[in-house]
LUMSE-539552 format. One record per residue (C-alpha): residue number from 1; residue in three letters; x, y, z. Coordinates in Angstrom, 3 decimals, padded with zeros to 6 digits, m for minus. Layout:
<miros>
num NUM, residu ala, x X, y Y, z Z
...
</miros>
This chain:
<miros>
num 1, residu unk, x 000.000, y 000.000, z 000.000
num 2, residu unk, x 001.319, y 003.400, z m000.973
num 3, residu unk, x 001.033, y 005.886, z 001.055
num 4, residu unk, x m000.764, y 009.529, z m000.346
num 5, residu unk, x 001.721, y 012.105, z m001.364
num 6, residu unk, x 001.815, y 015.082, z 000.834
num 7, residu unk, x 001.660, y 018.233, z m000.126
num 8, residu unk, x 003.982, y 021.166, z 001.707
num 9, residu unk, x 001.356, y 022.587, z 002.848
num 10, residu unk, x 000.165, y 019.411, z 004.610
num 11, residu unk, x 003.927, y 018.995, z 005.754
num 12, residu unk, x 004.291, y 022.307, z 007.503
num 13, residu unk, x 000.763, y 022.048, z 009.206
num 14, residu unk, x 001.925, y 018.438, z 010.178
num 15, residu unk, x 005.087, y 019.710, z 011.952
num 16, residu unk, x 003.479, y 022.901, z 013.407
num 17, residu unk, x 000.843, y 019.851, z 015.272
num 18, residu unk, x m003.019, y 020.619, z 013.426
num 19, residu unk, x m004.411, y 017.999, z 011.175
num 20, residu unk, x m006.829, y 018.377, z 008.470
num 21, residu unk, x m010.848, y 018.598, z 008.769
num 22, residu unk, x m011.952, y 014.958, z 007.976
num 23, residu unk, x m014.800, y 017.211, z 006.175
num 24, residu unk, x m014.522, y 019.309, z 003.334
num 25, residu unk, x m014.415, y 023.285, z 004.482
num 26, residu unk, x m017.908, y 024.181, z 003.507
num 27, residu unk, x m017.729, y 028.119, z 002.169
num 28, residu unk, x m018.825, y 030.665, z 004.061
num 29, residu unk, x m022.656, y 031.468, z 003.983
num 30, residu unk, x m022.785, y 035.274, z 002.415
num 31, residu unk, x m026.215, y 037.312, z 003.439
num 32, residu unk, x m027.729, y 039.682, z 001.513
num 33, residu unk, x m029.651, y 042.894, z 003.004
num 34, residu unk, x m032.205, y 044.066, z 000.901
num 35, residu unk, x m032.465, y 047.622, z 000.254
num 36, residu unk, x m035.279, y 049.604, z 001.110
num 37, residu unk, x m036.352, y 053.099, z 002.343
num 38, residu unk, x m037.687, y 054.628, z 005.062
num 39, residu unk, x m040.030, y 057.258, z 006.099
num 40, residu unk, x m038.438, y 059.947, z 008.267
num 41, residu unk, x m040.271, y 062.090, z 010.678
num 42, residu unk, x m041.249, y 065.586, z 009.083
num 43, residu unk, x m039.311, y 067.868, z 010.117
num 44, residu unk, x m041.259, y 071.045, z 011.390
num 45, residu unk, x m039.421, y 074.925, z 012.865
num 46, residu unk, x m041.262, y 075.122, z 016.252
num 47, residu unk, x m039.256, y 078.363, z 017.341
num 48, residu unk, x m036.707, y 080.705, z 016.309
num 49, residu unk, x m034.929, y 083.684, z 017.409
num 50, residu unk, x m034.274, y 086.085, z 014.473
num 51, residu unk, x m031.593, y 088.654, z 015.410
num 52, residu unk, x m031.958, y 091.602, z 012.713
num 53, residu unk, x m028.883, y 093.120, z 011.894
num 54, residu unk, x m028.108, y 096.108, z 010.753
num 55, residu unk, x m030.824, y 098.590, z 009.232
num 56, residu unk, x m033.548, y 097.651, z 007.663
num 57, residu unk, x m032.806, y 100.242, z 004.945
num 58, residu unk, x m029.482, y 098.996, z 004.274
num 59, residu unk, x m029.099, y 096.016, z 000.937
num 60, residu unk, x m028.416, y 093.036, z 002.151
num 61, residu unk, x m026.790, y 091.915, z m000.662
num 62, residu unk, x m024.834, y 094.748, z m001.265
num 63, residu unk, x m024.778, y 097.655, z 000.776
num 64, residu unk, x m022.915, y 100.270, z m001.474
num 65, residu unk, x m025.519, y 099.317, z m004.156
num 66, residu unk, x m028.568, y 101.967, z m003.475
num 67, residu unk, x m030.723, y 101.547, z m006.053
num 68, residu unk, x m030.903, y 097.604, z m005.968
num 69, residu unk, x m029.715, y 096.986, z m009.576
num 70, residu unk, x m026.898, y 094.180, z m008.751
num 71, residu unk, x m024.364, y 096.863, z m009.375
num 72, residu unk, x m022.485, y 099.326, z m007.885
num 73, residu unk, x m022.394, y 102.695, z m009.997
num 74, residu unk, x m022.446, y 106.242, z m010.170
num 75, residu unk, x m026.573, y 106.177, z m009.962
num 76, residu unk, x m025.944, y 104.988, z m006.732
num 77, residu unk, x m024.157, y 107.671, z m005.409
num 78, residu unk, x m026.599, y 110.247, z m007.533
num 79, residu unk, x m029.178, y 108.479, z m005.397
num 80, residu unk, x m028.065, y 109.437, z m002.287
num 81, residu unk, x m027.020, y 112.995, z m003.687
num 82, residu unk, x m030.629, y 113.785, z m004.669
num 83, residu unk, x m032.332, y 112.292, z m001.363
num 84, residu unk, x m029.666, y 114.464, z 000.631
num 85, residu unk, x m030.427, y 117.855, z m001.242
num 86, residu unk, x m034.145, y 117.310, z m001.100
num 87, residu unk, x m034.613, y 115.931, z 002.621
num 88, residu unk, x m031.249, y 116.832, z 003.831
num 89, residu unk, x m029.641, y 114.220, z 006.608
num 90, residu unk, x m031.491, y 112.394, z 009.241
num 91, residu unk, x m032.587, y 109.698, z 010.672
num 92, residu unk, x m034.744, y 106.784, z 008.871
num 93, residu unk, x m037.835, y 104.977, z 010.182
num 94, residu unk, x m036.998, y 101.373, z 011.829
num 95, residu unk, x m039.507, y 100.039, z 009.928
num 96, residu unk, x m038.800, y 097.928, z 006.763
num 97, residu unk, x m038.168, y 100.099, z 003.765
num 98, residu unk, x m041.093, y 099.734, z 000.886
num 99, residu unk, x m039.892, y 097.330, z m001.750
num 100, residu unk, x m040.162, y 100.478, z m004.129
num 101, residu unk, x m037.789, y 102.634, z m002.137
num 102, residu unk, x m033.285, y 103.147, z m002.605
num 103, residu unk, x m031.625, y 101.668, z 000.074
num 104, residu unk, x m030.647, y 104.653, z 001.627
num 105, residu unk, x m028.254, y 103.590, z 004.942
num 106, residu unk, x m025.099, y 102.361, z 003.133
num 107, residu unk, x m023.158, y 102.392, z 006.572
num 108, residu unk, x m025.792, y 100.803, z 008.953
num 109, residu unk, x m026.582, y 103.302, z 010.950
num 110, residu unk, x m029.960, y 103.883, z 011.164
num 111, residu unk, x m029.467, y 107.409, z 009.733
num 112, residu unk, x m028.649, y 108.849, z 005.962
num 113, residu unk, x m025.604, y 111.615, z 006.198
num 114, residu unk, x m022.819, y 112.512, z 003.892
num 115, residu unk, x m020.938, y 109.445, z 005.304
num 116, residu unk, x m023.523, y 107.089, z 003.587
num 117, residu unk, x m022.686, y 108.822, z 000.586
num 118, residu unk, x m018.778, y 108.883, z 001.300
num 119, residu unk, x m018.791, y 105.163, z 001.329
num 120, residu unk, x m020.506, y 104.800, z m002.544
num 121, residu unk, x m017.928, y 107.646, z m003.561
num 122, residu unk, x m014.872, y 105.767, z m002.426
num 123, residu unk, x m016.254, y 102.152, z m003.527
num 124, residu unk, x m016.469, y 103.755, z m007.072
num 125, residu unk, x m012.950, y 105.435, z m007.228
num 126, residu unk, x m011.524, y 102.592, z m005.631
num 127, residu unk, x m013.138, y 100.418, z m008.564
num 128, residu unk, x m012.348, y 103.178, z m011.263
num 129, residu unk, x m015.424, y 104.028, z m012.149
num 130, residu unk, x m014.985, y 107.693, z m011.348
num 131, residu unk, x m011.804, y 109.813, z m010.545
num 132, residu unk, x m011.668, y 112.978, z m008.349
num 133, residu unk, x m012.676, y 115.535, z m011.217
num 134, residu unk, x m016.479, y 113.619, z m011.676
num 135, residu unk, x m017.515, y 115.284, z m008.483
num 136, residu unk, x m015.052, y 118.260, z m007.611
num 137, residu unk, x m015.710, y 120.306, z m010.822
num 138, residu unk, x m013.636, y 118.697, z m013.480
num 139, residu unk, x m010.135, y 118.293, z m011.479
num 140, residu unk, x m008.083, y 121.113, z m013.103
num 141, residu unk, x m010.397, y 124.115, z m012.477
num 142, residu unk, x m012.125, y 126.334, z m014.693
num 143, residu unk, x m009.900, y 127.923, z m017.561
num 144, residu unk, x m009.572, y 131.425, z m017.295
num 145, residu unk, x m007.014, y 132.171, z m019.966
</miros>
């Protein structure tokens, strides 16, 4: 009777003291989840605290940008020009502006004043849109040659 050939691997596990399963190694059972969905809870806002900030005459967006066109430009600053000359400064109602009216508080406030106006002119020269001579009389002076 011959005896079975070994393999090395059966060698090594010989030496090293484990013997082979009399039975076949079965292979592992593999479970599959199905997927599925659920219903979450609805989600519902039972309180808040809203802090307001600023004024409610100042963009929200954009507070250099008056007249509420997306952009920042001299009508902006002609804006506040016009409002200043006609009702001079003061301070504005703390109720929300209509949706028809400029945003007149660049800075915040509360209050429309030259510094409102200050912080469109600098924005546009800053930006290049205007130099010093747009609003002090052409720059060089008149020409009296």
């Amino acid at each position: 009777m011959t005896m079975p050939r070994l393999s090395w691997l059966d060698k090594v596990a010989g030496r090293l003291g484990f013997r082979r399963a009399k039975r076949p190694l079965q292979p592992r059972r593999t479970y599959r989840r199905r997927l599925s969905s659920e219903r979450l809870e609805d989600r519902q806002l039972l309180a808040a605290d809203i802090a307001i900030t600023g004024s409610p005459w100042q963009n929200a967006d954009s507070a250099r940008d008056v007249n509420n066109d997306g952009h920042v430009t001299p009508l902006d600053a002609f804006v506040l020009v016009y409002d200043l000359t006609n009702n001079g400064p003061r301070t504005l109602p703390t109720s929300p502006a209509p949706p028809d009216e400029p945003y007149l508080d660049v800075d915040g406030d509360g209050a429309l004043s030259e510094a409102d106006l200050n912080l469109v002119i600098d924005y546009l020269r800053d930006t290049g849109q205007i130099s010093d001579g747009d609003f002090y009389g052409g720059g060089a002076g008149p020409d009296l040659g």
